[in-house]
C-alpha positions as CSV (number, residue, x, y, z in Angstrom):
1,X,0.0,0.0,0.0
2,X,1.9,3.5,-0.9
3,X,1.6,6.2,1.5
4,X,1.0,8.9,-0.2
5,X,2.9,11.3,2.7
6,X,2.8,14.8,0.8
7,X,-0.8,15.3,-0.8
8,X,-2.3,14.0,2.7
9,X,-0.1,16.6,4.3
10,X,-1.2,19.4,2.1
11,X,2.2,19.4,0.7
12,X,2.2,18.6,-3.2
13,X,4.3,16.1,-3.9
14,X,7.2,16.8,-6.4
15,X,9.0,13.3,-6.6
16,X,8.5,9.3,-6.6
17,X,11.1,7.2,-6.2
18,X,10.4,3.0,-7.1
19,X,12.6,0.7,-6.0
20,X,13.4,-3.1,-6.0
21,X,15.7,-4.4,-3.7
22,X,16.0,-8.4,-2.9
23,X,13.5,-8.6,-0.2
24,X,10.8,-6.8,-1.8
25,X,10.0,-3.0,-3.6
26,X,9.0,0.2,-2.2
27,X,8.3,3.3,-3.1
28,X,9.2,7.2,-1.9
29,X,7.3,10.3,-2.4
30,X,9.0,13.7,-2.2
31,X,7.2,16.7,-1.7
32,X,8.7,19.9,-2.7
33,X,10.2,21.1,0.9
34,X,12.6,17.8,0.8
35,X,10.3,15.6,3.1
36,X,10.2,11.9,2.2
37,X,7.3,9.1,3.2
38,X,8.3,5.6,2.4
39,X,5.7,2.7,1.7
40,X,6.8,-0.9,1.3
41,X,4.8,-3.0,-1.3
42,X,3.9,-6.3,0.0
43,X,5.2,-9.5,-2.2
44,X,8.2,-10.6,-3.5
45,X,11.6,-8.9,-4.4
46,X,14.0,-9.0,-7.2
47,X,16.0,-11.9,-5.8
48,X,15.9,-15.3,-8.3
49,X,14.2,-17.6,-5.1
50,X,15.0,-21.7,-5.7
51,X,15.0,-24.7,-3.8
52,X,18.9,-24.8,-4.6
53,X,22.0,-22.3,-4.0
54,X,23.0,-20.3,-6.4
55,X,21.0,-21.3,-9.9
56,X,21.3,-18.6,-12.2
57,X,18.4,-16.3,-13.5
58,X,16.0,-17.4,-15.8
59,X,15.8,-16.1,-18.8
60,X,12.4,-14.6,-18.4
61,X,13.3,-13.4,-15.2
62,X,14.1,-9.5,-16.1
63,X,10.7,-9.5,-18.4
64,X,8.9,-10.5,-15.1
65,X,10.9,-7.9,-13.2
66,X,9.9,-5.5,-15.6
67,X,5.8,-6.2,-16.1
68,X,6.0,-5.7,-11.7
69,X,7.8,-2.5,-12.3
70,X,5.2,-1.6,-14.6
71,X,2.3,-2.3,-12.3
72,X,3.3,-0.9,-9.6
73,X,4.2,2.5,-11.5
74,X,1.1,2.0,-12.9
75,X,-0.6,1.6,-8.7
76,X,1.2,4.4,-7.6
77,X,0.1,6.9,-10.1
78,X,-3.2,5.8,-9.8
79,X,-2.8,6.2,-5.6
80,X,-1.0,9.6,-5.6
81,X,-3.5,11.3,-8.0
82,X,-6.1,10.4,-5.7
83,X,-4.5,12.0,-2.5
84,X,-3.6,14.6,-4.2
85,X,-7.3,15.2,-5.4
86,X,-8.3,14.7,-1.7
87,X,-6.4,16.6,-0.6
88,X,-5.0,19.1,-2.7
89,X,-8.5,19.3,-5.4
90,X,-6.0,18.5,-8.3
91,X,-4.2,15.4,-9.6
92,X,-0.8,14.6,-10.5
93,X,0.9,13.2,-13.6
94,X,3.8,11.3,-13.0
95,X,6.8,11.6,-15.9
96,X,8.7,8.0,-14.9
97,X,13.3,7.6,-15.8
98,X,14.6,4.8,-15.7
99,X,17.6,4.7,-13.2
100,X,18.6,0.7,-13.1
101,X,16.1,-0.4,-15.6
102,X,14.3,-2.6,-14.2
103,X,14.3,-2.6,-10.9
104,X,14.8,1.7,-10.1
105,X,13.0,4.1,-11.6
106,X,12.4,7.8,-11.0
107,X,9.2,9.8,-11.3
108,X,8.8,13.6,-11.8
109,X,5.7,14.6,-10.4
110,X,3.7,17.6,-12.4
111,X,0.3,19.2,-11.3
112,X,-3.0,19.6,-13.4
113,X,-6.5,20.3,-13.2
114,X,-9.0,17.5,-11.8
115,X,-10.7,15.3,-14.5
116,X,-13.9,16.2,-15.0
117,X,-14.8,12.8,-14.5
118,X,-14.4,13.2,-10.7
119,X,-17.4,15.5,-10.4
120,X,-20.9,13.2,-10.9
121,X,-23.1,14.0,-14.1
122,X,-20.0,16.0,-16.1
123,X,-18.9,12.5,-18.3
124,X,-21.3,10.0,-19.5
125,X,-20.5,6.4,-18.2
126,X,-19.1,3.8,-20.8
127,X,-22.2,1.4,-19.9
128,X,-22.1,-2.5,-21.0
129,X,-25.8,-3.9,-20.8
130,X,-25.4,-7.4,-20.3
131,X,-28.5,-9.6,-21.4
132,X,-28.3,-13.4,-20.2
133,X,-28.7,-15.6,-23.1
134,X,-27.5,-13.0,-26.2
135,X,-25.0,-11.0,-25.2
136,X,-24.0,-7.7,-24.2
137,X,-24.7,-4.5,-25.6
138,X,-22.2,-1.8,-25.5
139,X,-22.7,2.1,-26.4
140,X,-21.7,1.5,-29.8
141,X,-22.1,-1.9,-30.3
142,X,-24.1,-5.2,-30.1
143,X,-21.7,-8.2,-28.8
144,X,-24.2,-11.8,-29.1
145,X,-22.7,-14.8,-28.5
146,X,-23.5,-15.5,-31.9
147,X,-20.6,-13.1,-32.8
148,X,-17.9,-14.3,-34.5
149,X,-14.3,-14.0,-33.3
150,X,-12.9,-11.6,-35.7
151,X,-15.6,-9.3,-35.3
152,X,-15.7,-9.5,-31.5
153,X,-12.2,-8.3,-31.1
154,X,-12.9,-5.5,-34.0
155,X,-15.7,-4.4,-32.0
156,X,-12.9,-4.7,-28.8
157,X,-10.8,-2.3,-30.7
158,X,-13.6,0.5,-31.2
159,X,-13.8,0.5,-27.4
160,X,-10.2,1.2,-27.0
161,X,-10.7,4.2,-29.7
162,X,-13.3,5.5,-28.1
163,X,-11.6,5.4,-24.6
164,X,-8.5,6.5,-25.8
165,X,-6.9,3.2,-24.0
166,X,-4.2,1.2,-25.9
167,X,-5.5,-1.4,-28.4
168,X,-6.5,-4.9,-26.7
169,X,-4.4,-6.9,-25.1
170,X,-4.1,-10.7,-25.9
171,X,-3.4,-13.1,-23.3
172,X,-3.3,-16.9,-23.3
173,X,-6.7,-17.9,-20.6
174,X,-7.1,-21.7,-20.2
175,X,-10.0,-22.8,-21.3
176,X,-11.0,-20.5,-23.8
177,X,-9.8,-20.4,-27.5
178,X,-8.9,-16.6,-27.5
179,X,-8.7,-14.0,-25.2
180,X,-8.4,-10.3,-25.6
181,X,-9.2,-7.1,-22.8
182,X,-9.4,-3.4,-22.8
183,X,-9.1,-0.5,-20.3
184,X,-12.1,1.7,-19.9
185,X,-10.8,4.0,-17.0
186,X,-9.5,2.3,-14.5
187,X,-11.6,-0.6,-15.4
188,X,-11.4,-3.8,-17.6
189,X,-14.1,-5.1,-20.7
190,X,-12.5,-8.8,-21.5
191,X,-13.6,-10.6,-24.3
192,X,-13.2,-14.6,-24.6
193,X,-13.9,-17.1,-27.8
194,X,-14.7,-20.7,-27.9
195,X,-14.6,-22.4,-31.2
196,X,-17.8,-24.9,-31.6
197,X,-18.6,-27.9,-33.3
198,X,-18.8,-26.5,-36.7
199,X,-15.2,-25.1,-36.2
200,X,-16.2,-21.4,-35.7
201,X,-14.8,-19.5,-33.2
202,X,-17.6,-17.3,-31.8
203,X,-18.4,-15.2,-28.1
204,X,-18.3,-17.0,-25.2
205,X,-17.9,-15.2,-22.5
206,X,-18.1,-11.2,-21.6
207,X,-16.2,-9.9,-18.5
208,X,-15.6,-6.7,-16.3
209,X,-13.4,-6.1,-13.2
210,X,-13.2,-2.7,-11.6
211,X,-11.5,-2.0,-8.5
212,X,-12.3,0.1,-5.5
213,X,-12.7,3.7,-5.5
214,X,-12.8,6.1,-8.3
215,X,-13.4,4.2,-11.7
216,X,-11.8,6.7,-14.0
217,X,-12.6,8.3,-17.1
218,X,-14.8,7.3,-18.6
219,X,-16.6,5.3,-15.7
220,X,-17.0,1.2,-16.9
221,X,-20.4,0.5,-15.7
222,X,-22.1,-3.5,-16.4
223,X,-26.0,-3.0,-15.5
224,X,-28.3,-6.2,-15.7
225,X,-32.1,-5.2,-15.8
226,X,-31.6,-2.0,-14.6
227,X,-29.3,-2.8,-11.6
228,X,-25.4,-1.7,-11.8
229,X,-23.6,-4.3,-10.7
230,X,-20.4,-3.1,-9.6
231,X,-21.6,0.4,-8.3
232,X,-24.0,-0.2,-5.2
233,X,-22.9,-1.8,-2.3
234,X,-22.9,-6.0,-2.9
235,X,-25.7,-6.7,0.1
236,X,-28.2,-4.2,-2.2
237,X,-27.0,-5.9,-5.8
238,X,-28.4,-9.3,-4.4
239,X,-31.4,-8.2,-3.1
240,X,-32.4,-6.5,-6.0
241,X,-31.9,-9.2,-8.1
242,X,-33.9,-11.5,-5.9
243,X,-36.6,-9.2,-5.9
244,X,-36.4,-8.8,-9.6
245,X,-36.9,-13.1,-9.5
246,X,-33.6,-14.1,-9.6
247,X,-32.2,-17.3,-8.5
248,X,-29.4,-16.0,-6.6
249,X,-26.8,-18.5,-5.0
250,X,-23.7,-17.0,-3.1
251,X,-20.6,-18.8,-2.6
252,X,-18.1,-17.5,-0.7
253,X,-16.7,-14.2,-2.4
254,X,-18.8,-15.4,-5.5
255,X,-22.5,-14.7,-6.7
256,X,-24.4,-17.1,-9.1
257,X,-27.2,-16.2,-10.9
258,X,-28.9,-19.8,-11.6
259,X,-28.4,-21.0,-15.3
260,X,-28.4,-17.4,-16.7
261,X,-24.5,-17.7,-16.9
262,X,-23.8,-14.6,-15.1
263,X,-21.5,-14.4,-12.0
264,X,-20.0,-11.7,-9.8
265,X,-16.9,-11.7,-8.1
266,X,-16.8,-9.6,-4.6
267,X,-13.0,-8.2,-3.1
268,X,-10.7,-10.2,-1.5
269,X,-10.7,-8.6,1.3
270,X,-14.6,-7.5,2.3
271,X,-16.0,-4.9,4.2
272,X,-19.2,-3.8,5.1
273,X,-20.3,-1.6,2.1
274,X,-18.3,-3.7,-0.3
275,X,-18.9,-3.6,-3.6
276,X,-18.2,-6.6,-6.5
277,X,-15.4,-5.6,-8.1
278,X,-15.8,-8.2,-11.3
279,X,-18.5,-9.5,-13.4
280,X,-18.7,-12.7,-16.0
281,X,-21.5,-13.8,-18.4
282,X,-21.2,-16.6,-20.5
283,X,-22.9,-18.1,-23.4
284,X,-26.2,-20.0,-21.9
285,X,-26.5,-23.7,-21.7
286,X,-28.7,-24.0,-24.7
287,X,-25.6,-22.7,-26.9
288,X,-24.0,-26.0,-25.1
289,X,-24.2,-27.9,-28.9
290,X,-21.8,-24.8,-30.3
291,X,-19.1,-25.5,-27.6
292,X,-16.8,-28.1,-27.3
293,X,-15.6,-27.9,-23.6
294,X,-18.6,-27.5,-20.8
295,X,-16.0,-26.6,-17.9
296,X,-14.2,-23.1,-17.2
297,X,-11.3,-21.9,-15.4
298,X,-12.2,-19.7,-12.7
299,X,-12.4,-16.0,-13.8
300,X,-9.3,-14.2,-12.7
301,X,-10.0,-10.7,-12.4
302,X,-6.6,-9.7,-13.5
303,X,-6.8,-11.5,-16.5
């Protein structure tokens, strides 16, 4: 967790400093009078850990070094901004050097003006309607589960143009023939394919994760029958969706909705106004002839 020091201070922070050592990474924020706050990030460190003494560095082993560099540059932009809005009623943009690529980097902190996403009503909300049995539809778009691959991901890459995100990333997802995702804020819209019977390779499954706190611009939204999913507090969601004739069946930090093929995921760690922070919907049972494999890999919501 960074300690954002400075902004909560009412001192605007100037400098970040992110470090790797072997035991772990942390990070330092400088404000502009020279005081420091150091936060240590929970994990692992930069140190090559085997069973057995001294076996040299994998190959892959500076790639991974750098994709944990990258996230957590990417976690304490997100955190400073935010203390800096709180406190300070503006938001930081971080300008990241490497020092000892990978493992040290340097940021120079600049000021600018709040998004106008941080005050409600001034940006429209990227909102994905999910409809058990077809689909989803999206502001732009309709995405069925009769859709085929190549369209899917085409209609993938319109949401990242219209967000202003970078084009979709693919990733390799057990289970699942393809897999591609976007950013919409601070939020994720993840596409995944199965290929059926007749060799297609069409939508299968439709997900969203957000996390807690402000959802960025513009704000991902995933509403079913009215109800936003990921917005209210998760106690409210389920009753809603009860009333609304649900068949609602919660397992542990999961929520079922009987055969409609939607889930929600809630945080790891709850608390009493939690909200679910990730939703799936996959292609209903009576598209079961299309599909060649019945059982799915948990959704990850960092996928």
């Amino acid at each position: 967790m960074v300690d954002e020091g400075a902004a909560e201070r009412g001192r605007a922070p100037a400098r970040v400093l992110l470090q790797g050592e072997p035991d772990g990474w942390h990070c330092v924020v400088v404000d502009g009078a020279g005081g420091e706050r150091r936060s240590d990030f929970a994990g692992s460190g930069t140190r090559w850990a085997t069973r057995g003494s001294g076996d040299p560095e994998p190959p892959w082993w500076r790639r991974r070094l750098a994709e944990t560099a990258g996230g957590l540059r990417e976690a304490v932009a997100e955190r400073l901004t935010d203390a800096t809005f709180r406190a300070l009623g503006v938001e930081t943009v971080i300008t990241w050097f490497a020092v000892d690529e990978p493992v040290a980097w340097e940021g120079l902190v600049t000021l600018r003006e709040a998004d106008p996403a941080r005050f409600p009503g001034r940006v429209k909300p990227f909102v994905v309607t999910l409809e058990p049995g077809r689909g989803a539809l999206l502001p732009d778009a309709d995405l069925l589960f009769s859709t085929d691959a190549p369209d899917a991901w085409t209609a993938l890459a319109a949401v990242a143009e219209r967000c202003g995100t970078p084009p979709p990333k693919t990733s390799l997802l057990c289970g699942w023939a393809g897999h591609r995702s976007v950013r919409v804020g601070r939020g994720t819209l993840a596409l995944s394919t199965d290929r059926g019977e007749d060799g297609k390779e069409r939508l299968a499954e439709i997900c969203g994760t957000r996390t807690p706190g402000w959802s960025g611009n513009p704000e991902l939204r995933f509403r079913l029958d009215g109800v936003d999913l990921l917005d209210e507090p998760a106690a409210d969601v389920v009753a809603l969706l009860r009333e609304l004739g649900h068949d609602v069946v919660r397992r542990g930090r999961t929520v079922r909705l009987g055969a409609s093929g939607l889930t929600l995921y809630g945080p790891d760690r709850p608390g009493e106004a939690e909200r679910f922070t990730g939703v799936s919907l996959q292609a209903p049972a009576a598209l079961a002839p299309l599909r060649t494999v019945s059982q799915r890999a948990p959704y990850r919501s960092g996928a």
